[in-house]
C-alpha positions in Angstrom: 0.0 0.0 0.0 1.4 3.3 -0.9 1.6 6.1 1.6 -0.8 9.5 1.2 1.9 11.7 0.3 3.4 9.2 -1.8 2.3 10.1 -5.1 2.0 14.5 -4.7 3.3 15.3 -7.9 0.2 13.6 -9.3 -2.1 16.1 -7.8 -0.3 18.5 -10.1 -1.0 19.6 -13.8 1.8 21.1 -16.1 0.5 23.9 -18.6 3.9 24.6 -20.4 2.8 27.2 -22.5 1.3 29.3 -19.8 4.3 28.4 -17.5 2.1 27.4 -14.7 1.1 24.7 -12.7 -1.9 23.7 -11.1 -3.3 21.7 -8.5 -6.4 19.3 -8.1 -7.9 22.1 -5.6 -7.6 24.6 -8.5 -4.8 26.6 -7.3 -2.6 28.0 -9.9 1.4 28.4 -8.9 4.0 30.5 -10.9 7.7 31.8 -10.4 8.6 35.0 -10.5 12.0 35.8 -10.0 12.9 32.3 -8.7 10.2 32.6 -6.0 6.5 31.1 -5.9 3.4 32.6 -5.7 0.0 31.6 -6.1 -2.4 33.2 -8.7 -5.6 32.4 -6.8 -4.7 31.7 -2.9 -7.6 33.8 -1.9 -9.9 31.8 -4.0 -9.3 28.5 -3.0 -8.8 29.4 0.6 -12.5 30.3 0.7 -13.2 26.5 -1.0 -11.0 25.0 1.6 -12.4 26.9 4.3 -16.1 25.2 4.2 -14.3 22.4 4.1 -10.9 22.4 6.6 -11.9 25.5 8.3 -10.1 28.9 8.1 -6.4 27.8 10.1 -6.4 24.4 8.4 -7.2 26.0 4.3 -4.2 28.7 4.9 -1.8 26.4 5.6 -2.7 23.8 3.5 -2.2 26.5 0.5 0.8 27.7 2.0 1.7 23.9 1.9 0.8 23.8 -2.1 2.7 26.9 -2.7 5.7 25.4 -1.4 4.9 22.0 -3.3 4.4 24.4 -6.4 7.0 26.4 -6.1 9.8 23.0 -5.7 8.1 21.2 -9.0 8.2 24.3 -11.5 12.3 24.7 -10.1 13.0 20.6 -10.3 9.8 18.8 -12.2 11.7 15.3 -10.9 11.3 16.7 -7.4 10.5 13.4 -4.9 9.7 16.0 -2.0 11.1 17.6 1.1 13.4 15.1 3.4 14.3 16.2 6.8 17.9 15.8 8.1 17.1 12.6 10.1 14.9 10.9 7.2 16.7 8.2 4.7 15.7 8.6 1.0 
């Protein structure tokens, strides 16, 4: 069985063209200078919210930015390991 977080990347959809990616929740990630930011954080915080609450939908954006932000800078990206965690 694979774990939750496994599979991540596959929540995410490439539009070369546009230069932007965007996740299953609809939020749209770009870089600017190197650095993330979301195109619609406002707008699916409001989705999240009915759903997660207000706390929870912030930082699970702030959570997708960050996932964003690390595929558009390495697309092969396997995700964050801390110091103590084995790949």
């Amino acid at each position: 069985m694979t774990s939750k977080p496994s599979l991540w990347q596959s929540k995410w959809q490439t539009d070369e063209f546009e230069d932007v990616l965007t996740h299953d929740t609809g939020l749209k990630v770009r870089l600017n200078n190197g650095v993330g930011f979301a195109e619609n954080a406002d707008e699916v915080i409001e989705t999240l919210e009915q759903i997660h609450g207000d706390h929870n939908a912030r930082a699970m954006v702030q959570r997708l930015l960050r996932e964003g932000e690390q595929l558009l800078i390495d697309p092969n990206s396997r995700g964050w390991r801390g110091k103590d965690r084995r790949v």
